[in-house]
N, C-alpha and C positions, 0 to 999 in steps of 0.2 A: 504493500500500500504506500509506505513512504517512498520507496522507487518511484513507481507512478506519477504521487504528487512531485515528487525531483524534477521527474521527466516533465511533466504540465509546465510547471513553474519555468524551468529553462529554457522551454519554445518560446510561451509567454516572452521573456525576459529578450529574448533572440528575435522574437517579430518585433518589439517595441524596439531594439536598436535597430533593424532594418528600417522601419520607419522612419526613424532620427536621421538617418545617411541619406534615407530619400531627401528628407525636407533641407539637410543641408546640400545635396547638390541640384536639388532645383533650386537654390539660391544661385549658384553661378549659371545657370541655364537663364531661366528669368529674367536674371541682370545682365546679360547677354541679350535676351530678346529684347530687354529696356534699351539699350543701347542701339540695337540695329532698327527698332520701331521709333528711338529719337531720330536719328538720320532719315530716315523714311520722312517722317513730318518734314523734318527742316528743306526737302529735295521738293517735297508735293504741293504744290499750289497751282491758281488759276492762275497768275498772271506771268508763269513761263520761265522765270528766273531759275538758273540753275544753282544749285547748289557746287555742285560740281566743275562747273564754270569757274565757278569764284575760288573755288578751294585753288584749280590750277593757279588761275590768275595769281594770289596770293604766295605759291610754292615760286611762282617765277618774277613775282617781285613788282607784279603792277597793281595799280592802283583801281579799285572797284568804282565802277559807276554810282551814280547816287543811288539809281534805281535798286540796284543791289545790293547797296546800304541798307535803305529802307526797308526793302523786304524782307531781307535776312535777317537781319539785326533788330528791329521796330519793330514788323509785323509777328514773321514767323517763332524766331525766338523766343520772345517773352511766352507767345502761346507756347511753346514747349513746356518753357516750363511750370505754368500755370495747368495745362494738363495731367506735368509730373504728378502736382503740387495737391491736385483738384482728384485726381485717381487713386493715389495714395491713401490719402486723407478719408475718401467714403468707402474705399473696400478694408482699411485697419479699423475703422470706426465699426465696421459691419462686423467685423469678425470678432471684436471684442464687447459687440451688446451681444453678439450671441452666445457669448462665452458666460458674457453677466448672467443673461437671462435664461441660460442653458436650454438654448431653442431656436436653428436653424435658420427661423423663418424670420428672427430679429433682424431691423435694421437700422441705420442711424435715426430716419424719421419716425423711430419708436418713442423717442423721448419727446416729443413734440417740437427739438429743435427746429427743424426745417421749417416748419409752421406759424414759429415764431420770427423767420427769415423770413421768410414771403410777407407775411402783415408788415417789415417795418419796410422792405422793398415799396410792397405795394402803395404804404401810408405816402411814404416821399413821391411815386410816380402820380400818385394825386393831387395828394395834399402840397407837395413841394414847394409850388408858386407860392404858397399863402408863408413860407418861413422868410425869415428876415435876409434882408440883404446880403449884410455882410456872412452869412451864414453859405449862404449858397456860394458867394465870391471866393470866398476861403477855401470849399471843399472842393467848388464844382463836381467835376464828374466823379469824383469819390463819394458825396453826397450817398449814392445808392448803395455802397456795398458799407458805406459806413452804419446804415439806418438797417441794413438788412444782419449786420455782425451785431447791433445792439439789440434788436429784435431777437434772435438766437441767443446772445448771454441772459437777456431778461427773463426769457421763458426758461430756460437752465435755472437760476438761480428762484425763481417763483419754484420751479417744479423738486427744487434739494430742500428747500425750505418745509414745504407739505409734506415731504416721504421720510421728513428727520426727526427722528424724538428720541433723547436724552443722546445727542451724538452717534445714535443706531438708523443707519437707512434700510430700509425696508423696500426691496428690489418688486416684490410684489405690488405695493405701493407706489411707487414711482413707474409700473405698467399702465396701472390705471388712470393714474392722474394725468400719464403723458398722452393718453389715447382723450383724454376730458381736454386738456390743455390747447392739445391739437383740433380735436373739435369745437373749440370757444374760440382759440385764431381765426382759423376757419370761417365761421360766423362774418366774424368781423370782416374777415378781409371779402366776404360777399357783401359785404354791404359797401365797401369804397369799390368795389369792381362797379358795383348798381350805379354809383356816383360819377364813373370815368366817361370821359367823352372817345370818341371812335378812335383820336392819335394817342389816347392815354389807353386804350383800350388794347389795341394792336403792341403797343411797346409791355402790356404787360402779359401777353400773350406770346411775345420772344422771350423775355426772361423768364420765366415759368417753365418754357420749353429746355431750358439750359444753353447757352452757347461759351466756346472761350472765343468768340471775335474781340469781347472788350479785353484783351491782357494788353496790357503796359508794365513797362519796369516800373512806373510811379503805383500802381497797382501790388504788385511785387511786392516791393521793398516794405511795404506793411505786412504783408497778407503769408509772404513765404515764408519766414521767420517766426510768425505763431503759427502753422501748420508743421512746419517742420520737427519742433520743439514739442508739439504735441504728438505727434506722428512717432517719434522717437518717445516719449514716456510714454506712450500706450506698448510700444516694442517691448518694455521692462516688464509689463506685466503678464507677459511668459507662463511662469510658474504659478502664481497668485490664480491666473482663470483654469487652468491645469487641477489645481485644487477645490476650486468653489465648482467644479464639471462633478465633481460629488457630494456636493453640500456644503453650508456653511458651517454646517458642525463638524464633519468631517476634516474642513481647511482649518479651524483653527486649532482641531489637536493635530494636526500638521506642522503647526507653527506658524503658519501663515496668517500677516494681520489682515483678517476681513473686510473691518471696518475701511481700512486704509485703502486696501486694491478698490472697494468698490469706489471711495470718493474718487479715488485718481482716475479710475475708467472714466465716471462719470464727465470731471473737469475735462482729461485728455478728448473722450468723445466729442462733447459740447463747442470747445473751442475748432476743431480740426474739421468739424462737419458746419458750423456755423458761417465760419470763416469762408469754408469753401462752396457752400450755398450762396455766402455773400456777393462773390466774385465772380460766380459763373453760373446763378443760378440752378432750377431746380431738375438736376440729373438722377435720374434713378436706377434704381436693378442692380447697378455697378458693387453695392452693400451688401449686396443678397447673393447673386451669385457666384462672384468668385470667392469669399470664404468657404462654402459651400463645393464648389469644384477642387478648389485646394484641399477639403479635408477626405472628398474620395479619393484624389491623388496620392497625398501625399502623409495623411493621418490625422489625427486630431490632435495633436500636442501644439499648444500653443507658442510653443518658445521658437520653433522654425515658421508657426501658420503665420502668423503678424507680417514679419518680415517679406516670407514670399506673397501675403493679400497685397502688398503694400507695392513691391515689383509688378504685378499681374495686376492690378489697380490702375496701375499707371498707364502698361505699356495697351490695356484694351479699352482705355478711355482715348490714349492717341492714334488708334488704329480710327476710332468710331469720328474722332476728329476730322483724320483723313479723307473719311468716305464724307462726311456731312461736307466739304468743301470743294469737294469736285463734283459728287452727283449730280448738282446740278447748276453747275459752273454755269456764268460768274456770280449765281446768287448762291447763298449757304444755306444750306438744310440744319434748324435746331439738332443740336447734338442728343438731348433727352428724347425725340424720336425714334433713333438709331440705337438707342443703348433700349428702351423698352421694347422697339422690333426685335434687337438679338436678346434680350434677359426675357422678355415674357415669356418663350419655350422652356428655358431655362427654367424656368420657377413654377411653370406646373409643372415641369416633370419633378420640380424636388416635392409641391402638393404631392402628388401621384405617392413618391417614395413614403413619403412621411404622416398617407392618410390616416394612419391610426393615431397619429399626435392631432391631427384637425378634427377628427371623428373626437376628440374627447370633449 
């Protein structure tokens, strides 16, 4: 009999490090496809510029036209990396609510963050004119993603407040209130849509849809530096969601501080999905499906899943990019269309898999 159990225990112990090896060499594979799907973007656009063109030109020591300034450098770059930045961000967000809330089907727009984007979006593409002068002068075109980042911490912070009592959050608690929350934005932001006229109406019907056409480095230089920073402290919490995949009683005689892993998920979430709603508006699926792809690949341990949701994030947020910009050249296809044609299959088959968790 203890032969036996020997025998169990060491397979066990031998599939779980096969696992491990997987998920650390889909880290160099991934980060490989990141790399050849950023070249791709930087090469693909309507307006014909090579990339490759210029790389020579450069290796032989001439000087780029403007036009090749501008596109390279202005246009297409900053979207690079705002798609990095924006892909990363909702597929580690996604894998770490579902970690929280030990259920597949989780995703950033669980907490009602997103929802809370869209209302301060939506408040400004109405309301805007009525703000003070010098307000609008100061921000200009930041204006939007600044109103759409305050709207997602607000509703973060209203929703840690109701799910907290004596310093204990209550994860069940904070499902329900972020599914209330999300439905009271909601509300709201149907009654300034009732309010918008036809060019307020149309601009809030592209942002909605998600695009990165608005990336700039002035964009950036805010927005990259709290995703990144979040993006990276959701990556730490590895072992902590590893542990709560079997309870919370079980992580804390683990050793693992509960209380702690969940506020940081929480903060890390909120800010890195907020952020990236703020910027590029409301993209979806990307949360849902590839944590989920990653874990029949590659296994469920979270300390390799982060890292690879967060590569696989990126580099099929800028493939969807691609296609939204040439399909139907020289106008662009919202990106949030393209990612819900390719995730919608995606996510009724994971229904399909997982009917007995929906049937309950």
């Amino acid at each position: 009999m203890m032969a036996s159990d020997t025998a169990d225990g060491g397979a066990v112990h031998a599939a779980f490090v096969d696992r491990r090896t997987t998920a650390r060499r889909a880290h160099l594979w991934l980060g490989l496809l990141l790399v050849l799907v950023s070249l791709a973007s930087l090469a693909v656009g309507a307006s014909g510029t090579s990339l490759w063109g210029a790389l020579i030109k450069l290796a032989q020591g001439e000087a780029l036209t403007l036009t090749e300034r501008v596109v390279l450098w202005d246009i297409r770059a900053p979207r690079l990396v705002m798609g990095i930045c924006v892909g990363s961000a909702l597929a580690v967000s996604g894998a770490v609510m579902q970690g929280l809330f030990r259920n597949p089907l989780a995703d950033p727009g669980i907490l009602g963050v997103t929802s809370g984007a869209s209302l301060g979006a939506i408040s400004i593409i109405v309301l805007g004119a009525a703000l003070p002068a010098v307000v609008q002068s100061k921000l200009g075109a930041g204006l939007l993603p600044v109103a759409a980042f305050l709207g997602a911490w607000g509703s973060m912070l209203l929703l840690y407040r109701v799910s907290t009592r004596a310093g204990r959050t209550s994860v069940a608690t904070m499902l329900l209130a972020g599914i209330a929350l999300g439905a009271l934005f909601a509300a709201f932001s149907g009654v300034l849509i009732f309010l918008a006229d036809d060019m307020q109406l149309r601009e809030l019907t592209f942002w909605s849809l998600g695009s990165l056409a608005g990336a700039s480095w002035v964009k950036l230089s805010i927005a990259a530096p709290v995703i990144v920073v979040s993006v990276a402290l959701a990556c730490t919490l590895g072992r902590g969601l590893n542990g709560l995949a079997l309870g919370e009683a079980a992580a804390h005689h683990m050793g693992i501080p509960v209380e702690r892993t969940k506020t940081v998920a929480i903060l890390a979430v909120s800010a890195a999905t907020g952020t990236a709603v703020a910027i590029s508006g409301g993209i979806g699926f990307i949360g849902i499906v590839v944590p989920h792809l990653l874990r029949l690949a590659t296994g469920p341990d979270h300390r390799g899943l982060l890292v690879n949701a967060g590569l696989l994030g990126a580099s099929l947020l800028l493939v969807a990019d691609m296609i939204a910009r040439v399909v139907v050249a020289p106008a662009e296809l919202p990106i949030g269309i393209l990612t819900a044609l390719l995730g919608s299959p995606v996510f009724l088959w994971i229904l399909l898999r997982k009917r007995g968790l929906v049937d309950m």
